[in-house]
C-alpha positions in Angstrom: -5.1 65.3 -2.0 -8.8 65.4 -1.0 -10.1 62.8 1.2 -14.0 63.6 2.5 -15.1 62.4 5.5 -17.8 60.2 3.6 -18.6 59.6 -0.4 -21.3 59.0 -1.0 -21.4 60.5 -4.8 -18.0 57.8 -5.1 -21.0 55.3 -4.1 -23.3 56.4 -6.1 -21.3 56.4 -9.2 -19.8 53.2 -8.8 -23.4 51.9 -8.5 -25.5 54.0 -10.4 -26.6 51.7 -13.2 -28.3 49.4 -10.5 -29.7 52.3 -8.0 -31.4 54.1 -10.4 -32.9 50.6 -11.8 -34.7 50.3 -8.7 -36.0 54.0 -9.1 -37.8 53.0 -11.8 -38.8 49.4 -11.0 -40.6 51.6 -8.3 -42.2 54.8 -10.5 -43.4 52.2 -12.8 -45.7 50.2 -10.1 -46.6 53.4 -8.4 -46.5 52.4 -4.5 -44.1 54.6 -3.5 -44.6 54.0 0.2 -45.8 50.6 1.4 -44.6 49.0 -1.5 -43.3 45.6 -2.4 -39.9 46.7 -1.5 -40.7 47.1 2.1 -41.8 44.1 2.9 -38.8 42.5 1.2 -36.7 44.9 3.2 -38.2 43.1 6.6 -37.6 40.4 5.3 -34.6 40.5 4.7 -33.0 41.9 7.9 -34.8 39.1 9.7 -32.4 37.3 7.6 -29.3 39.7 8.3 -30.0 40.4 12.2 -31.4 37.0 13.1 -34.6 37.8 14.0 -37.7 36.9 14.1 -39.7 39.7 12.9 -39.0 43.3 11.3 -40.5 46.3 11.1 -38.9 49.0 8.4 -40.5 52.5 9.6 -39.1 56.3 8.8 -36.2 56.4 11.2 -34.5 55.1 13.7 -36.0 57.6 16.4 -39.6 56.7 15.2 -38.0 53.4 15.4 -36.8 53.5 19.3 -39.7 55.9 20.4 -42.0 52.8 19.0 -40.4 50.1 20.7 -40.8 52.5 24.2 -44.6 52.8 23.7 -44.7 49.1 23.1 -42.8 47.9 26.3 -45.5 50.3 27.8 -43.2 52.7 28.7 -45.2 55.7 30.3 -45.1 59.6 31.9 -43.1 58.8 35.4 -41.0 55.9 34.2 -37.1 56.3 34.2 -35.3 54.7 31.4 -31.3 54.3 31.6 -29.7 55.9 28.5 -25.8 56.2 27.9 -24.2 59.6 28.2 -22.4 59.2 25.6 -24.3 58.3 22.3 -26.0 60.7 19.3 -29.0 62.7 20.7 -31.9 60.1 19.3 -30.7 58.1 21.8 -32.2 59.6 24.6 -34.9 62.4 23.0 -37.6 59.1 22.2 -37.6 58.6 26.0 -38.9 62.2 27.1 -41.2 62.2 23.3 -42.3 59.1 25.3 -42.9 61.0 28.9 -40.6 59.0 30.7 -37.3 60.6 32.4 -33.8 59.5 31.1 -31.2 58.7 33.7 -28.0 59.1 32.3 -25.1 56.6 32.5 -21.3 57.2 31.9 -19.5 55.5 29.1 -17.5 52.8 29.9 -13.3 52.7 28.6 -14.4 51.5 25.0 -17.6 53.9 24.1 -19.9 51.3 25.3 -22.0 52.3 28.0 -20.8 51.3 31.8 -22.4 48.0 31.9 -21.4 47.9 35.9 -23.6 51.2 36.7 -26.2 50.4 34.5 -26.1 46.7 36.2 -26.7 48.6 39.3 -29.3 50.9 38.5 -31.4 47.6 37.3 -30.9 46.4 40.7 -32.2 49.5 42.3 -35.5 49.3 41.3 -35.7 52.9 40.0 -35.8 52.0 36.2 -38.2 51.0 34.1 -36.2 50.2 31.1 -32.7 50.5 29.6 -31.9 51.9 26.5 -28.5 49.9 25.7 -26.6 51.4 22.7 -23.5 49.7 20.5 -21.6 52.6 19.0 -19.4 52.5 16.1 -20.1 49.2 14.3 -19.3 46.8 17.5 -21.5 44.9 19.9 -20.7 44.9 23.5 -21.4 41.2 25.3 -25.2 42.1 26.9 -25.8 39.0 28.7 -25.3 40.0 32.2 -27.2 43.4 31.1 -29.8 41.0 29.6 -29.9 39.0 32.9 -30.1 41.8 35.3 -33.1 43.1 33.1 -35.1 39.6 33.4 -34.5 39.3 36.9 -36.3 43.1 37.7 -38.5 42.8 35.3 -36.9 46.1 33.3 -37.7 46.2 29.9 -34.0 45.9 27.7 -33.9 47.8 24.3 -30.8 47.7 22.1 -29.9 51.0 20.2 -28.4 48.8 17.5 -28.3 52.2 15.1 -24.9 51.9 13.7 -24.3 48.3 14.2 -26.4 46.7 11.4 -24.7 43.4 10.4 -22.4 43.1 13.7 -22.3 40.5 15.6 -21.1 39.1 19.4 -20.6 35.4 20.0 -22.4 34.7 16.9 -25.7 37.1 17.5 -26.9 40.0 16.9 -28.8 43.1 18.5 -32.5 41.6 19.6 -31.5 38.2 20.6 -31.2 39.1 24.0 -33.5 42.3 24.3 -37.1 43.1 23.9 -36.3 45.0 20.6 -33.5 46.8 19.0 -33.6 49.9 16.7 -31.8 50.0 13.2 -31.1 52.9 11.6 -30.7 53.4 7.2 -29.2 57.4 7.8 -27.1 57.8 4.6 -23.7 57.8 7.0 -24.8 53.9 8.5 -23.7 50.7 7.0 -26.7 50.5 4.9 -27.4 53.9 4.7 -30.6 55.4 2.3 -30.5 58.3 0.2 -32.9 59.8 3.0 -34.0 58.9 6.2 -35.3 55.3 7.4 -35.3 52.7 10.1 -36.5 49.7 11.7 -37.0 47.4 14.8 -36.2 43.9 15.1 -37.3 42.1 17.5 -38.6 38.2 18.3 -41.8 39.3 19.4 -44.3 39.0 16.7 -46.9 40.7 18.9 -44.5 43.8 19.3 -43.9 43.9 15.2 -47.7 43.5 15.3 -48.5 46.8 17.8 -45.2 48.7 15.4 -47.1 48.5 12.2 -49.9 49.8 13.5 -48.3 52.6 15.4 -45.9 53.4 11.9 -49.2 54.0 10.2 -52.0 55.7 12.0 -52.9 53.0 14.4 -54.1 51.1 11.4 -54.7 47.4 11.2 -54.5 44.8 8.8 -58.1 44.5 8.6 -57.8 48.7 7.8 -59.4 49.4 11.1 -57.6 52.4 13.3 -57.0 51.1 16.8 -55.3 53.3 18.2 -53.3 56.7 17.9 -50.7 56.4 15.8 -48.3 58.1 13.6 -46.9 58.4 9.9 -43.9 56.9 9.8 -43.4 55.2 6.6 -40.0 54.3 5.0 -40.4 54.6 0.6 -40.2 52.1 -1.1 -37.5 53.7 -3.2 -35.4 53.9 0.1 -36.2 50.7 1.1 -35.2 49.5 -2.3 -31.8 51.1 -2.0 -31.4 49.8 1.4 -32.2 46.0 0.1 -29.3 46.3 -2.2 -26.9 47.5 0.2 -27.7 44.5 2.6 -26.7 42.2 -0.4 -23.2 43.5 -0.3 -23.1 44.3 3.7 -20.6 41.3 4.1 -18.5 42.4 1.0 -18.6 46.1 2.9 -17.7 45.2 6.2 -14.9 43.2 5.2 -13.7 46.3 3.3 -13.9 48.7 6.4 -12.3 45.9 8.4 -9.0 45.9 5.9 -9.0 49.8 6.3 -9.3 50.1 10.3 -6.6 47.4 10.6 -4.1 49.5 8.2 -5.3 52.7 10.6 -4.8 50.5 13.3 -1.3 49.4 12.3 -0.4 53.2 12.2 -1.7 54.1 15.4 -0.9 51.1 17.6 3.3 52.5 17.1 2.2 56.0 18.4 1.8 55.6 22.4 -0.2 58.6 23.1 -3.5 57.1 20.9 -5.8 54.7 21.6 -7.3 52.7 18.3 -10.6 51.1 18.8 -10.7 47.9 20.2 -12.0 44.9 18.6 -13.3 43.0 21.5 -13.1 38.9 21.3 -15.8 37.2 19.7 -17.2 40.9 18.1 -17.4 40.8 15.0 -17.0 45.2 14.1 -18.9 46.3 10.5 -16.9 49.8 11.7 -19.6 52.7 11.1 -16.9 54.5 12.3 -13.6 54.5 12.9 -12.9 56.3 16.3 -9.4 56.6 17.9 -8.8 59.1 20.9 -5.7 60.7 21.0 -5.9 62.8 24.4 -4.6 66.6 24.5 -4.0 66.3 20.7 -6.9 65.3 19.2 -7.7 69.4 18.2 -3.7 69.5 16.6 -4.4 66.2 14.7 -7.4 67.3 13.9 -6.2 70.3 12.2 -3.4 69.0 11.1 -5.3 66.3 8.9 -7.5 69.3 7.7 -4.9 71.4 6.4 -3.8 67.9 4.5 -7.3 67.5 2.9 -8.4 64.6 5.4 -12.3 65.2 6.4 -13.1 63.9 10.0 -15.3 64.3 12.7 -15.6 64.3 16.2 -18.0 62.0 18.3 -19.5 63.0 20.2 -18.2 66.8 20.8 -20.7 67.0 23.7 -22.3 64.4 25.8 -25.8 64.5 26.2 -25.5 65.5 30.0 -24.1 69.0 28.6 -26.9 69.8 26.3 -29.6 72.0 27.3 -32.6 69.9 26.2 -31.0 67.2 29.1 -30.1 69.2 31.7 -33.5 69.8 33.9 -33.0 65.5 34.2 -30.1 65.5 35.6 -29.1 65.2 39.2 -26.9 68.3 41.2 -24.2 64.9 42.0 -24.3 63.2 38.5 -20.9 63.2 37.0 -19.6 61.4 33.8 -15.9 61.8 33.8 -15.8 58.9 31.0 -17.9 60.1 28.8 -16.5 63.8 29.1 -12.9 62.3 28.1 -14.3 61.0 25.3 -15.6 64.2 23.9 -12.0 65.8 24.6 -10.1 63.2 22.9 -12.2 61.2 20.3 -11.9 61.6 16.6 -13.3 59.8 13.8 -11.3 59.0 10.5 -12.7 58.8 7.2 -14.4 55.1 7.0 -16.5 54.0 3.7 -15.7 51.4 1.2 -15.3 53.3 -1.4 -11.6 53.9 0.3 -9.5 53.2 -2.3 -6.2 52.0 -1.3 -4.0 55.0 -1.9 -6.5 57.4 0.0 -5.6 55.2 3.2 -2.1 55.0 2.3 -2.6 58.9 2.4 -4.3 59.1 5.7 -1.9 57.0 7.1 1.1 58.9 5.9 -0.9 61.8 7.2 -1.2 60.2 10.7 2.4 59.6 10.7 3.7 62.9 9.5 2.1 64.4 12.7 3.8 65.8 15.5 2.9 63.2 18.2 
């Protein structure tokens, strides 16, 4: 049996008929960027995230370097940034001139709210760059309090947690802005590249859509340097449709974790990912850690024909482009367990039941 890591033709084919419908909805008006779609995209996640206002631009790192030039983050500034996260993360904040100051992961992938609390307090930061891996918020408010108190400007890396929730709300109810990413792996994933920031700041949506488009107004004056980063329409067609069946989606990744879960939860030696109270996990990903086996299961779900992936293999203190910011005492012994002993099982939808039975039975078959 062969079980890919993700399946996105299995996607595509199931709903063809309607994706290449809004192909041609868009060849036949012509605007393929700026389009219709676009706005209807905003739109629509102000509807889905519970904001305010929404900017779609062409990724989530254009997305997250935006929202830093907006919070007037400058050259000599240090922003707080999680250890352990994907690169785009962190890179906006040097793009930006400012100096990341790396944070260790807390027990559950989330960053270490209790160091980054600290750092707030110092007074050495400028901003935070808080970011909810995997499909699950982490509970901000005392983040979000520590921040308004100093005067540090809170932004929410809310990449792969499109549609989750905590307590009822989502990633920019509590922050200056949060970054969505449509990567084809996400929730609502593109057939290319896209992004967006939410926020409830119309004047920060407002300084965004001119920086997405060569500091252009609405009145088609150029204000400022800006950039091109414009999602198409065609992309942010696709996207639309996906967020009409996000619910539908999550709900489907929830069924498969739990069955992983149910699996894992006998075998003493893994962890399974926690669903914390009042979170409500979409699951981008599925991630257990399984300590000094997680290279054995690994393999040993390989040789079965069971695609997964390991995230993060290195934490962004260990990469070369990082390490000139970092300090000769810094250590991160959280997030460097996590990189030993994380691995991520296939997690789409399009999962039908007897591929899970089959990972499952693959999970159980393994010598623990």
């Amino acid at each position: 049996m062969n079980i890919p890591f993700m399946r996105l033709d299995r996607q595509f084919a199931q709903h063809k008929d309607t994706i290449m419908a809004l192909c041609e909805q868009v060849f036949a008006h012509g605007r393929v960027l700026q389009g219709p779609e676009v706005e209807q995209l905003e739109q629509q996640l102000c509807e889905v995230m519970g904001t305010k206002e929404a900017v779609a631009v062409g990724s989530a790192t254009d997305a997250l370097f935006f929202a830093l030039v907006t919070a007037n983050i400058k050259p000599g500034d240090k922003v707080a940034v999680p250890a352990m996260t994907f690169v785009a993360t962190a890179s906006p904040v040097i793009r930006a001139g400012a100096t990341p100051v790396f944070v260790d992961a807390g027990k559950h992938y989330q960053p270490d709210i209790t160091k980054t609390i600290e750092l707030v307090n110092s007074g050495t930061i400028q901003a935070v760059v808080a970011t909810h891996l995997y499909g699950q918020l982490f509970d901000i408010a005392p983040l979000a309090h520590a921040c308004r108190v100093n005067g540090v400007t809170l932004i929410e890396d809310a990449a792969q947690a499109i549609g989750a929730t905590y307590n009822g709300s989502g990633p920019g109810a509590q922050s200056f802005a949060a970054s969505l990413s449509f990567d084809p792996m996400k929730v609502a994933g593109a057939f290319g590249s896209g992004g967006a920031i939410v926020t409830n700041e119309p004047a920060v949506a407002e300084r965004i859509k001119r920086l997405r488009y060569h500091g252009r107004d609405d009145s088609r004056s150029y204000q400022e340097l800006g950039y091109n980063s414009q999602i198409a329409s065609i992309q942010a067609a696709i996207v639309g449709f996906k967020l009409d069946h996000l619910d539908e989606w999550a709900e489907r990744r929830q069924n498969i974790a739990r069955r992983y879960t149910s699996i894992l939860d006998e075998i003493s030696t893994v962890t399974s990912p926690l669903e914390i109270p009042g979170a409500r996990h979409v699951f981008h990903k599925y991630v257990l850690t399984a300590g000094s086996d997680r290279d054995r299961l690994k393999k040993h779900l390989s040789d079965a024909g069971v695609g997964t992936m390991v995230h993060y293999a290195s934490p962004l203190h260990k990469e070369p482009l990082f390490v000139e910011y970092l300090n000769a005492d810094s250590s991160f012994p959280e997030a460097e367990r996590l990189s030993r002993e994380a691995l991520s099982l296939p997690m789409y939808p399009e999962l039908d039941d007897a591929d899970v039975d089959y990972v499952c039975e693959q999970l159980t078959n393994f010598t623990w």
